[in-house]
VEXGU-759816 format. One record per residue: residue in one letter; x, y, z of N, C-alpha, C, CB in turn. Coordinates in Angstrom, 1 decimal. Glycine has a CB too. Layout:
[A [X Y Z] [X Y Z] [X Y Z] [X Y Z]],
...
//
This chain:
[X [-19.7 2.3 4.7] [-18.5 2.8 4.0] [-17.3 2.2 4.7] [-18.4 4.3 3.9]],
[X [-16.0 1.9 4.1] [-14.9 1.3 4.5] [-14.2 2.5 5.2] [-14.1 0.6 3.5]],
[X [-13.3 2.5 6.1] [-12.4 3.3 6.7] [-10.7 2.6 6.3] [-13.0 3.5 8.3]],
[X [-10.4 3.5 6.1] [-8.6 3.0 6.3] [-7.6 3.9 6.5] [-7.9 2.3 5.0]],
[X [-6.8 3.3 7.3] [-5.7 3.8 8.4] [-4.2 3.4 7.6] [-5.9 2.8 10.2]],
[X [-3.5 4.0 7.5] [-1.9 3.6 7.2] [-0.9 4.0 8.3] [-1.4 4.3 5.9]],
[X [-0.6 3.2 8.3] [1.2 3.0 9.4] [2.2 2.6 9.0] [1.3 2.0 10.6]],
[X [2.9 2.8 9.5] [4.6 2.1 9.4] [5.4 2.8 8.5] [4.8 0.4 8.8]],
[X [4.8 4.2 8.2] [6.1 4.9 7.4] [7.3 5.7 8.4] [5.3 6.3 6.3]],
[X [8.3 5.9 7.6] [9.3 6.5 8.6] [10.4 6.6 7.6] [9.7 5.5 10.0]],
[X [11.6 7.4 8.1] [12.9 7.2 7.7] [13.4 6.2 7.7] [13.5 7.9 8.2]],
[X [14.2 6.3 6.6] [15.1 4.5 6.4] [16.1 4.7 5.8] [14.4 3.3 5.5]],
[X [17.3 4.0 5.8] [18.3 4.3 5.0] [18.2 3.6 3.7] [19.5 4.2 5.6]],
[X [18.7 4.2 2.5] [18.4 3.4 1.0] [18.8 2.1 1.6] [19.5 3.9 -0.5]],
[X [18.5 1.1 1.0] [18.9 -0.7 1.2] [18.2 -1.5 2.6] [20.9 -0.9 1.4]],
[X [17.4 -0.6 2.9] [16.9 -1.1 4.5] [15.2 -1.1 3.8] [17.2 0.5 6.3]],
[X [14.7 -1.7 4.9] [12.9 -2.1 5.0] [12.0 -1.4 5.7] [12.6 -3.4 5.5]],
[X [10.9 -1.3 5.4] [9.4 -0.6 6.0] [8.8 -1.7 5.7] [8.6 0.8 5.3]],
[X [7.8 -2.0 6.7] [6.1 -2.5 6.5] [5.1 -2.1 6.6] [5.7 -3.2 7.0]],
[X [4.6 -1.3 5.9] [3.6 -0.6 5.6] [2.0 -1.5 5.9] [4.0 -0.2 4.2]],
[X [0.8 -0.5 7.0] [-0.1 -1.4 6.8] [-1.0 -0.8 7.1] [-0.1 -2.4 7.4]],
[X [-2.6 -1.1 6.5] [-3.4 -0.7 5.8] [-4.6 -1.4 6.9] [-3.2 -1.0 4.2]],
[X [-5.1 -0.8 7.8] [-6.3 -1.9 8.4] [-7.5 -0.8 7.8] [-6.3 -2.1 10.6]],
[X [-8.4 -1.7 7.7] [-9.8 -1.4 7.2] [-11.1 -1.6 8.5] [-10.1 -2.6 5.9]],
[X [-11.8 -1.0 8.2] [-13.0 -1.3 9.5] [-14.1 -0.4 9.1] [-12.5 -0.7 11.3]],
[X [-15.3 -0.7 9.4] [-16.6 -0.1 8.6] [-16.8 -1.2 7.3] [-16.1 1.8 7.9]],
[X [-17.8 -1.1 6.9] [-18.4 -2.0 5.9] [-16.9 -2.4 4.9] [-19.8 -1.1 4.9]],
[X [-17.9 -3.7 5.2] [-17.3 -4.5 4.4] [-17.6 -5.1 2.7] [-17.2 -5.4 5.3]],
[X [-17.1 -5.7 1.6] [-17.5 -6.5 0.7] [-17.0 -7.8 0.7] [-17.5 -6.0 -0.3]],
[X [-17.8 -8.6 -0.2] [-17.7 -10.1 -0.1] [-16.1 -10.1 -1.1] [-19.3 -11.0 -1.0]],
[X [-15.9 -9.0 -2.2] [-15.2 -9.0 -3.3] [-14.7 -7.6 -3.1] [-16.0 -9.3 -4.5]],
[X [-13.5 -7.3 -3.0] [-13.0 -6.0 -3.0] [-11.4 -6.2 -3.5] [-13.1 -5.3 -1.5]],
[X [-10.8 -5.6 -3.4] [-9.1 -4.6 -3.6] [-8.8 -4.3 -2.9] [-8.8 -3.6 -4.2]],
[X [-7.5 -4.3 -2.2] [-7.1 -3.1 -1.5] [-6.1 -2.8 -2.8] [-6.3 -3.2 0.2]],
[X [-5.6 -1.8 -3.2] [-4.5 -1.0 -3.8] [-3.6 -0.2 -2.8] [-5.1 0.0 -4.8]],
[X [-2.0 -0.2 -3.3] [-1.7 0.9 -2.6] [-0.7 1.6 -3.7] [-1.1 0.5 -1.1]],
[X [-0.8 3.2 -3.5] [-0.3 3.8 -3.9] [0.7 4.7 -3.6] [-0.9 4.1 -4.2]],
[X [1.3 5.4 -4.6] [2.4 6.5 -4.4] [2.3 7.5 -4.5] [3.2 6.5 -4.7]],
[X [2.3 8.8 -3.9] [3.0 10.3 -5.0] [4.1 10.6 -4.2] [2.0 11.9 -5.2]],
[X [5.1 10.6 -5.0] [6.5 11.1 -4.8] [6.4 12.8 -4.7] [7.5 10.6 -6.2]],
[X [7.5 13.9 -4.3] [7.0 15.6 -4.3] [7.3 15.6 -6.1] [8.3 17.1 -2.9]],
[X [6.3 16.6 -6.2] [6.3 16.9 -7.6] [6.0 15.9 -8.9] [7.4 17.3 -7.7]],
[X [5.4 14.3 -8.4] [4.9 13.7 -9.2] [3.7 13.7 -9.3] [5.1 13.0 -9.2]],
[X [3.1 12.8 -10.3] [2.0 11.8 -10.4] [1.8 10.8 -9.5] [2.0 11.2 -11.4]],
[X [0.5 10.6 -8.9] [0.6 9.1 -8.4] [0.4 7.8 -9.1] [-0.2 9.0 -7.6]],
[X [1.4 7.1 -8.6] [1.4 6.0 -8.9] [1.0 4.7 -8.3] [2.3 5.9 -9.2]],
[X [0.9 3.7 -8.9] [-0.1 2.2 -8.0] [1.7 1.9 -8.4] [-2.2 0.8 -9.0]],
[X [1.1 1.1 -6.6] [2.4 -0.1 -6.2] [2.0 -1.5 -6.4] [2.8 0.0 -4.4]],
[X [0.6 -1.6 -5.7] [0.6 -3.0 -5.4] [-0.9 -3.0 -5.2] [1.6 -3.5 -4.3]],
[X [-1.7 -4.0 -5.7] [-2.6 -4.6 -5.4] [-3.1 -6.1 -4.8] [-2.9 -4.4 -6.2]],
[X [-4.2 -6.6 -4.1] [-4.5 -7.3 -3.5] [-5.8 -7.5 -3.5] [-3.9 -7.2 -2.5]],
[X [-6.7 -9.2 -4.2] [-8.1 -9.3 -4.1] [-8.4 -10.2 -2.3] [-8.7 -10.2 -5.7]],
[X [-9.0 -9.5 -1.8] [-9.1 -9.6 -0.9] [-9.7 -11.1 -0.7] [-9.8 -8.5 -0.6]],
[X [-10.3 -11.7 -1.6] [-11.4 -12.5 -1.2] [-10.1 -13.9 -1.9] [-13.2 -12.0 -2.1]],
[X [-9.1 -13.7 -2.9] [-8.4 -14.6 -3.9] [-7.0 -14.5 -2.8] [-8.3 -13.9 -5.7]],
[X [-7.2 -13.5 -2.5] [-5.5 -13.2 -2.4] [-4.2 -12.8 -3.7] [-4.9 -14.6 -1.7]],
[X [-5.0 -12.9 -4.4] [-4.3 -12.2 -6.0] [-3.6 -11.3 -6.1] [-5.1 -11.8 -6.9]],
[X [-2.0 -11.5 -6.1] [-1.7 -10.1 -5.9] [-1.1 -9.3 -7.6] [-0.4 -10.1 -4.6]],
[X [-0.8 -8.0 -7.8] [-0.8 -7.4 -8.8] [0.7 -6.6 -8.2] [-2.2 -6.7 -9.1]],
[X [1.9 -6.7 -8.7] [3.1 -5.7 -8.2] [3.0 -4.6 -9.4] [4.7 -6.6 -7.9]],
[X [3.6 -3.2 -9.0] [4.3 -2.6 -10.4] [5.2 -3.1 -10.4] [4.7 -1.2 -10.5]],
[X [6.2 -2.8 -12.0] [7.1 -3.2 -12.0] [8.1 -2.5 -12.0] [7.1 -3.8 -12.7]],
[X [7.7 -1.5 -11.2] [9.0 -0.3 -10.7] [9.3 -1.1 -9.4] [8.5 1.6 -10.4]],
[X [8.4 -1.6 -8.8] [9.3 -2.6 -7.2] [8.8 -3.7 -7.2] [9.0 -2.1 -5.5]],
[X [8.7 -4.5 -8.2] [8.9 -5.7 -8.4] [10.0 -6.1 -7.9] [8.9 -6.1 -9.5]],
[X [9.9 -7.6 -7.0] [11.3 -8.0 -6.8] [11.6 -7.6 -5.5] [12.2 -7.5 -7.8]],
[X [11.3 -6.2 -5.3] [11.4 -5.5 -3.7] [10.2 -5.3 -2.9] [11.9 -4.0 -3.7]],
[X [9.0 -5.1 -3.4] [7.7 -5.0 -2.3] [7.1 -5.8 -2.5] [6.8 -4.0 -2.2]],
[X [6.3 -6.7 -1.9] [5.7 -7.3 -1.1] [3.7 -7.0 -0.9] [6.5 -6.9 0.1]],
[X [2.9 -7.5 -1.2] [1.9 -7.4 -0.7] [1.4 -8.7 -0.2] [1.3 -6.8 -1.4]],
[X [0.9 -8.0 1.2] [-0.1 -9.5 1.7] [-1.2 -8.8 2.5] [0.8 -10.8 3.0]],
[X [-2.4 -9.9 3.1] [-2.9 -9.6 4.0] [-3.7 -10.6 5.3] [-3.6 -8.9 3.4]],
[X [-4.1 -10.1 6.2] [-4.4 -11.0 7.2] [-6.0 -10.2 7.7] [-3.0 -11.1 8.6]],
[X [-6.2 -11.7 6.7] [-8.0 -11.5 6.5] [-8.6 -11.2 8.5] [-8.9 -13.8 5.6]],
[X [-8.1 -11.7 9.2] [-8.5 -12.0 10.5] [-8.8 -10.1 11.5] [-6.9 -13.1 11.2]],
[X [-7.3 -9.6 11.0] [-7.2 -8.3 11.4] [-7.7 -7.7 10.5] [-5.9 -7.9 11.7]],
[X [-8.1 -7.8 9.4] [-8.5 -7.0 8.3] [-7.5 -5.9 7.9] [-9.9 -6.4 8.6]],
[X [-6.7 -6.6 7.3] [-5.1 -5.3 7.1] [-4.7 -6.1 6.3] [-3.8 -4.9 8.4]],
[X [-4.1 -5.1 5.4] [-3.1 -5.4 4.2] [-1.8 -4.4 4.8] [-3.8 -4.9 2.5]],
[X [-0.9 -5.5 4.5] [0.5 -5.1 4.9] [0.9 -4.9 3.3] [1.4 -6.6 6.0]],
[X [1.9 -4.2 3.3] [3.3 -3.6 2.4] [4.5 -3.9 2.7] [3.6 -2.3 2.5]],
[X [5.6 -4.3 2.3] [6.5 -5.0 2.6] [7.1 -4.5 1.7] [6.4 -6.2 2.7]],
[X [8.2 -3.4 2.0] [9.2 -2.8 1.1] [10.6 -3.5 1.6] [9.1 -1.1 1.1]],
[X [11.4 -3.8 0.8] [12.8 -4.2 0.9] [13.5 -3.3 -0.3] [12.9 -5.9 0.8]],
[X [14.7 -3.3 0.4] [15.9 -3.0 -0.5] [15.7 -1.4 -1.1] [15.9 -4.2 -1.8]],
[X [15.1 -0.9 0.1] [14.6 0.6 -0.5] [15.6 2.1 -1.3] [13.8 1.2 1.0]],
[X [14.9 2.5 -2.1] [15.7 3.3 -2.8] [15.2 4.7 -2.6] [15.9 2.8 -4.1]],
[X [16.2 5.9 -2.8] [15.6 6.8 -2.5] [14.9 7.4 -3.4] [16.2 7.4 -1.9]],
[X [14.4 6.8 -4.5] [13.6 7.0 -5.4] [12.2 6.4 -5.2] [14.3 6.7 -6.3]],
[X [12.4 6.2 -3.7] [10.7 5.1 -3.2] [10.4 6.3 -2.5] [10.7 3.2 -2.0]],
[X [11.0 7.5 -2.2] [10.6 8.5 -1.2] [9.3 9.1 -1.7] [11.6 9.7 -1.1]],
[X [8.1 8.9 -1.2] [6.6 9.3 -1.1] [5.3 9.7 -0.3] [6.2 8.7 -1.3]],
[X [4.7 10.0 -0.2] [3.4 9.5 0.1] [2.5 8.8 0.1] [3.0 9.8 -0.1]],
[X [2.6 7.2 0.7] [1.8 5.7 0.1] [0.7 5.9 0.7] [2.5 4.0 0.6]],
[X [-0.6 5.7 0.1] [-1.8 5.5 0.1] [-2.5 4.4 0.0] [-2.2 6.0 -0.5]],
[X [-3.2 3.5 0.7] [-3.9 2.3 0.3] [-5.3 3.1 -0.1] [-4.1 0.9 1.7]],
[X [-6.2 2.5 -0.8] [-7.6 2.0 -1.4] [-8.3 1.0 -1.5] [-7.6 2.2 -2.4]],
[X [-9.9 1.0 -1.5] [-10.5 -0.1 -1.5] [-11.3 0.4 -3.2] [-11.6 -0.3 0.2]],
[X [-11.0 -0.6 -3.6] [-11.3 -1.0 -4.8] [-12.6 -1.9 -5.1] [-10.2 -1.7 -5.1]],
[X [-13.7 -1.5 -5.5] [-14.9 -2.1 -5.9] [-14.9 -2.1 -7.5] [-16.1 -1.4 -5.3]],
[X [-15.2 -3.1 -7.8] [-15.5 -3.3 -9.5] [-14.2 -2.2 -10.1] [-17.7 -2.7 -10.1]],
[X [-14.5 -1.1 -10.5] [-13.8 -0.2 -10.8] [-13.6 1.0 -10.2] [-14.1 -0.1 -11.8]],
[X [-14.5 0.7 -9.2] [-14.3 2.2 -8.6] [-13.7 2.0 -6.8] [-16.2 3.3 -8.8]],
[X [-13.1 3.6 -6.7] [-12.5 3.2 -5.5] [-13.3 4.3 -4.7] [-10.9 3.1 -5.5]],
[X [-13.3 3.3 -3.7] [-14.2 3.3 -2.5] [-14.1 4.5 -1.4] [-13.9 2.1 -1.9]],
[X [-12.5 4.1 -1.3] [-12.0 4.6 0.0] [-10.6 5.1 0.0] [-11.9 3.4 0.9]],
[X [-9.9 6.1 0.6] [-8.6 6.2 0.5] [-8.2 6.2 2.2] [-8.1 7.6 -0.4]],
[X [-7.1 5.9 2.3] [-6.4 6.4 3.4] [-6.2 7.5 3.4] [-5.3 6.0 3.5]],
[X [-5.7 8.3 4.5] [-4.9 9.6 4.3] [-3.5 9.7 4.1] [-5.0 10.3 5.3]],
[X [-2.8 8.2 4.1] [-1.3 8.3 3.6] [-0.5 8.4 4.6] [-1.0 9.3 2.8]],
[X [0.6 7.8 4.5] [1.7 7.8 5.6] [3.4 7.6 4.7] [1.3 6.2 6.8]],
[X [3.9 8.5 5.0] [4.7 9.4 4.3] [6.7 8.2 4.5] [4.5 11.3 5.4]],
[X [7.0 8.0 3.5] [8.1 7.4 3.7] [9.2 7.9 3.0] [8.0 6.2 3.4]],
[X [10.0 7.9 3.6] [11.7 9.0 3.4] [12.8 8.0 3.1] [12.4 10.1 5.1]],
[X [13.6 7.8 1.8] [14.5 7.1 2.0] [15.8 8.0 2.0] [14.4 6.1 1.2]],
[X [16.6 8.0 2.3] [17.9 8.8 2.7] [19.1 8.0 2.3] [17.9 9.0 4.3]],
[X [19.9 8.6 1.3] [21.1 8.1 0.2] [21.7 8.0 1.1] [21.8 9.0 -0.9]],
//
């Protein structure tokens, strides 16, 4: 089974950056996903961004299109997040996932980001 860790959340002021990152360790696949996700307080969660691990294919929403960022560094086995230009309407709970065929694998436990007007 995959394990995953998230880092790099924190306070930020609206228009400033986080890099959010996602290392994996424990079994691996030839073909996977990482996803990462959101719940804002009192929402739904939502998908930010996706990444095929094996293509590098990435998938943005188009709520931060334009502002986030996905990559990863096959070496460290981590997918990074790359938020710019943040709004305080990005304030959440981001979650990565490992994504098999359709089903997901694995979650993080989430690492919490605050943007501040």
């Amino acid at each position: 089974q995959v394990q995953l860790v998230e880092s790099g959340g924190g306070l930020v002021q609206a228009g400033g950056s986080l890099r959010l990152s996602c290392a994996a360790s424990g079994r691996t696949f030839s073909s996977y996903r990482i996803d990462w996700f959101r719940r804002a307080p009192g929402k739904t969660r939502e998908f930010v961004a996706a990444i095929s691990w094996s293509t590098g294919f990435t998938n943005i929403a188009d709520s931060v299109k334009g502002r986030f960022t996905i990559s990863r560094d096959n070496a460290k086995n981590t997918v990074y997040l790359q938020m710019n230009s943040l709004k305080p309407e990005d304030t959440a709970v981001y979650y990565c996932a490992v994504r098999v065929g359709t089903n997901y694998d694995a979650w993080g436990q989430g690492t919490s980001v605050t943007v501040s007007s």
